[in-house]
C-alpha positions as CSV (number, residue, x, y, z in Angstrom):
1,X,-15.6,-16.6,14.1
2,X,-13.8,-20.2,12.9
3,X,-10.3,-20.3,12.8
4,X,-8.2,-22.9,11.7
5,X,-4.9,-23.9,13.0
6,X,-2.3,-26.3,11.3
7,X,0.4,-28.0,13.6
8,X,3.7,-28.7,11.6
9,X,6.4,-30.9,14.2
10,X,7.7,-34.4,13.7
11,X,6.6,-35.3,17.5
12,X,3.1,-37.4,17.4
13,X,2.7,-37.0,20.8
14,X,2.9,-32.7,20.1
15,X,0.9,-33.2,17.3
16,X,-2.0,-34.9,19.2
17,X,-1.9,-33.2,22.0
18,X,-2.3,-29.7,20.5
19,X,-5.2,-31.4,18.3
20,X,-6.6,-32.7,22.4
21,X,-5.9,-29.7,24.0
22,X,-8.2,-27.3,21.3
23,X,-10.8,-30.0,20.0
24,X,-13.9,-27.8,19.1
25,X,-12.5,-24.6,19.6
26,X,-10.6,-24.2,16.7
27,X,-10.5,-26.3,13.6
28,X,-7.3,-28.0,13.6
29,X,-5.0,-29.8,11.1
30,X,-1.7,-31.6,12.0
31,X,1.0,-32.3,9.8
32,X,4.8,-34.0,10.6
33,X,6.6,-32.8,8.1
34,X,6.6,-29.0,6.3
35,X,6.2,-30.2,2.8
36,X,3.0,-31.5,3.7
37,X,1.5,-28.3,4.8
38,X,3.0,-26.1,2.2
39,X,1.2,-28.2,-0.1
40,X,-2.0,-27.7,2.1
41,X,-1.6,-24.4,2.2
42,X,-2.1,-23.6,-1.7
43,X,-6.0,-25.2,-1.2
44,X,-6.6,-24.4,2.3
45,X,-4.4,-21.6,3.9
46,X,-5.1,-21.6,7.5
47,X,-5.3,-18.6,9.7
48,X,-2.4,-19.5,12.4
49,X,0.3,-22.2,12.3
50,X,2.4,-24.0,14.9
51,X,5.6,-25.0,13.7
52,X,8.7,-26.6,14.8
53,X,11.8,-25.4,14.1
54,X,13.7,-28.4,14.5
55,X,11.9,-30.5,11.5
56,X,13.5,-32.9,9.3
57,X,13.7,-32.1,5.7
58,X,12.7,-28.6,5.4
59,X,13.5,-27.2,8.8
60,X,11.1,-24.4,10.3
61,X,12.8,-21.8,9.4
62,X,13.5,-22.7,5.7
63,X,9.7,-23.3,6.2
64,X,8.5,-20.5,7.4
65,X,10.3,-18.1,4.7
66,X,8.4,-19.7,2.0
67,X,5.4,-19.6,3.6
68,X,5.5,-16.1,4.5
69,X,6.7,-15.3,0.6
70,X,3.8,-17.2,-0.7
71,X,1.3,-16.5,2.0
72,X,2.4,-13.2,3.8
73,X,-1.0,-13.1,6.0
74,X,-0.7,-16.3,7.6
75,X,0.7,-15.6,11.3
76,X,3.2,-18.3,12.6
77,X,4.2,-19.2,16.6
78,X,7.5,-21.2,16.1
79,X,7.8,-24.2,18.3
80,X,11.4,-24.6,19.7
81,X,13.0,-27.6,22.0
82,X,14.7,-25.1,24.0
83,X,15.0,-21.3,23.8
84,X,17.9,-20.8,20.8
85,X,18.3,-17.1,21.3
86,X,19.5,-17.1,17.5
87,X,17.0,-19.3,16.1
88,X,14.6,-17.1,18.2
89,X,16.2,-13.9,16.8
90,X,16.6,-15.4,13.3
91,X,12.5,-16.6,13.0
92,X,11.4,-13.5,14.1
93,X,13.1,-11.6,11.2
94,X,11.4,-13.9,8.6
95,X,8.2,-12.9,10.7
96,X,7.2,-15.5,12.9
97,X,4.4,-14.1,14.5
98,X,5.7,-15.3,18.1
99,X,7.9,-18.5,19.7
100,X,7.2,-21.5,22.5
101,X,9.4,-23.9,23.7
102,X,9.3,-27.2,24.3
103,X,8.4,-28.8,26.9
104,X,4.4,-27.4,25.8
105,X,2.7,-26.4,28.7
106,X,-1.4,-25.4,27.7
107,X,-2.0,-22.6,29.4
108,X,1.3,-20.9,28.0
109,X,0.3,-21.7,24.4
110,X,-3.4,-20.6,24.6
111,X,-2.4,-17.4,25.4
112,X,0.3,-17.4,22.1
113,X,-2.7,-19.2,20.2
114,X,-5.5,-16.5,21.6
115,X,-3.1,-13.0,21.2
116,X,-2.5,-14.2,17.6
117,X,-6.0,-14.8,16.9
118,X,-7.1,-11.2,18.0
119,X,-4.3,-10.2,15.9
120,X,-6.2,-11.7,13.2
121,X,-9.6,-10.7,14.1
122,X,-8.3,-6.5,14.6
123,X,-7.1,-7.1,11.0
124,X,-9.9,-8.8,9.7
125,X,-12.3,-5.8,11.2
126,X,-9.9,-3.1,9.7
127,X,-10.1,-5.0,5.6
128,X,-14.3,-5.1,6.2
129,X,-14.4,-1.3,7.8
130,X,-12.0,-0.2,4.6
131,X,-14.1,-2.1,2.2
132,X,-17.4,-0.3,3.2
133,X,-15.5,2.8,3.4
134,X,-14.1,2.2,-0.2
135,X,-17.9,1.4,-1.2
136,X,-18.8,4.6,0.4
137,X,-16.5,7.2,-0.3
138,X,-14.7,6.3,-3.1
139,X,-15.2,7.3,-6.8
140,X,-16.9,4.5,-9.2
141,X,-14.2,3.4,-12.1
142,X,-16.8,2.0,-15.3
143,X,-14.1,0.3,-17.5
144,X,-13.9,-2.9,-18.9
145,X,-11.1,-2.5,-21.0
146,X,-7.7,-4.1,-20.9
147,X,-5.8,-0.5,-20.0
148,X,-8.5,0.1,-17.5
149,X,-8.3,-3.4,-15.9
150,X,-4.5,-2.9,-16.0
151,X,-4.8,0.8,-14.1
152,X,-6.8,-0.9,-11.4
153,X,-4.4,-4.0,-10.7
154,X,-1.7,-1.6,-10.4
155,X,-3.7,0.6,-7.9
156,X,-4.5,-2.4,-5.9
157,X,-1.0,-3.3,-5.6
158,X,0.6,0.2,-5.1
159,X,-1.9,0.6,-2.4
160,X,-0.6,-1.9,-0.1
161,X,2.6,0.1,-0.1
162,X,1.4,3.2,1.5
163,X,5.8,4.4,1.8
164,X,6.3,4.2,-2.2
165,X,6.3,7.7,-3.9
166,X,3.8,7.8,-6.9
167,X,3.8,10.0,-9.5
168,X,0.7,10.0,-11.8
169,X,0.8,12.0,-15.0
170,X,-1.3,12.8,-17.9
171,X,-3.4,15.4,-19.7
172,X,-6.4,17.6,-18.2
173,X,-9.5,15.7,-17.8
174,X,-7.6,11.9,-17.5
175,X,-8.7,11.6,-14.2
176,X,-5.4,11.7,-12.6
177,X,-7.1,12.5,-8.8
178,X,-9.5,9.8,-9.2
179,X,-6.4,7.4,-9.4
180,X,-5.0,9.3,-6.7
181,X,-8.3,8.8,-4.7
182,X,-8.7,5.6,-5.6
183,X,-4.9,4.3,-4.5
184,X,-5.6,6.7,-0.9
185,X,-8.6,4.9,0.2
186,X,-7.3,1.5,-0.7
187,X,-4.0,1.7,1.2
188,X,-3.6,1.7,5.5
189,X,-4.3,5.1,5.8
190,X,-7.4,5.6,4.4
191,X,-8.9,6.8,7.1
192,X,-6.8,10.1,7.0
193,X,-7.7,13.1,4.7
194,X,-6.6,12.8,1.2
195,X,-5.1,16.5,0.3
196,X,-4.8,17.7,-3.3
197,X,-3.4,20.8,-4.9
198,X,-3.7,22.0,-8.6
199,X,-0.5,22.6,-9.2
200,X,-1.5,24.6,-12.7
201,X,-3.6,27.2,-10.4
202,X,-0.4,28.3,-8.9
203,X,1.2,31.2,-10.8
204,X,4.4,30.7,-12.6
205,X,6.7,33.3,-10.9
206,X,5.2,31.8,-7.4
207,X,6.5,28.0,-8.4
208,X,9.8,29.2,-9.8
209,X,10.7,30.7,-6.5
210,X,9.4,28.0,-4.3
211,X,12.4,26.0,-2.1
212,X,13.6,23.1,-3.2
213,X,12.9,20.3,-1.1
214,X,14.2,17.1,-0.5
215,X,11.8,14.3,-1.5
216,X,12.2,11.0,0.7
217,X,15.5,9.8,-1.3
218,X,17.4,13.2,-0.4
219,X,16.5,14.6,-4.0
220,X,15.5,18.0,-4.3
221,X,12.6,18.9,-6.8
222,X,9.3,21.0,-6.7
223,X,6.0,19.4,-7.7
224,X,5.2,19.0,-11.7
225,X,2.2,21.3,-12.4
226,X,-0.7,18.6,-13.6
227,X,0.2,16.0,-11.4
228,X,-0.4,14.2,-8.5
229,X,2.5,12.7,-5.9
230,X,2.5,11.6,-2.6
């Protein structure tokens, strides 16, 4: 498998000795200033990128938040001149993947480069095992209209979500549980069983004196009959 690396720090010498060190193992691009590899990154989005924090211009973290709200699956290693316990602590909650500090040593930052790549390759082998599962298991939507192509967008990105409650409504026969299925299978647990109940099987008397529970904002509510939450 190829991966390609971008190296983002003002420093020629770091730039060119990262590009030495992994010559022909990894396809590498250098860039000294953030700007530029933003503007890379809308044609070419790399698997993994080094980046200083102490850039000029847009500094590294500034950096880094904008690349993770415009390309959330890239991993980042910050590079640091010397170990900024708040800078550290500060990257790491606008999700640097990991740090180094300067001065580089090779050996340190091919096991940072390597741990981040099978990071990437255990997520890469999860999206293609889901995808044939989805091919698999889950139920065929024929549709080419505008609602139908609308219903699916909003599955895929309700899917990626698995803690958001979702309430799908809607007459007999809509295919409410098909929806249900289809947002299931597409989401991080898909591998886990899918559990439905008719809620319109279940005598009257026997839902009216069913506890309330509380739902995961503290509200307390039973299930509508003809519906499907999770």
């Amino acid at each position: 498998m190829s991966y390609t690396i971008y190296v983002v720090d003002d420093d020629e010498s770091v730039r060119q000795g990262i590009a030495a060190a992994f010559e022909g193992a990894y396809h590498i691009e250098t860039f000294a200033h953030a700007e530029a590899a933003i503007e890379a990154l809308k044609s070419t989005p790399p698997d993994l990128i080094l980046l200083d924090i102490g850039l000029p211009g847009m500094c590294g973290l500034e950096a880094l938040r904008t690349i993770k709200g415009t390309n959330p699956g890239v991993l980042v290693i910050m590079i640091t001149a010397y170990e900024d316990t708040a800078s550290v602590v500060s990257a790491m909650k606008a999700g640097a993947h990991d740090y180094v500090t300067k001065p580089l040593h090779t050996e340190t930052l091919e096991v940072a480069i390597r741990n981040a790549l099978d990071t990437i390759r255990l997520r890469k082998e999860v999206q293609e095992l889901q995808k044939r599962y989805l091919t698999e298991n889950t139920p065929c939507f024929i549709g080419e209209s505008s609602a139908i192509r609308e219903v699916m967008e909003f599955v895929e990105a309700i899917a990626k979500s698995p803690d958001t409650p979702v309430l799908i409504v809607g007459d007999t026969g809509t295919g409410k549980e098909l929806i249900a299925s289809a947002i299931h299978y597409r989401g991080p647990n898909f591998k886990a069983q899918l559990v439905t109940v008719n809620c319109a099987s279940i005598p009257r008397d026997l839902v009216e004196a069913a506890p309330l529970l509380p739902d995961r904002r503290g509200n307390r509510r039973r299930g509508a009959p003809g519906s499907y939450r999770r």
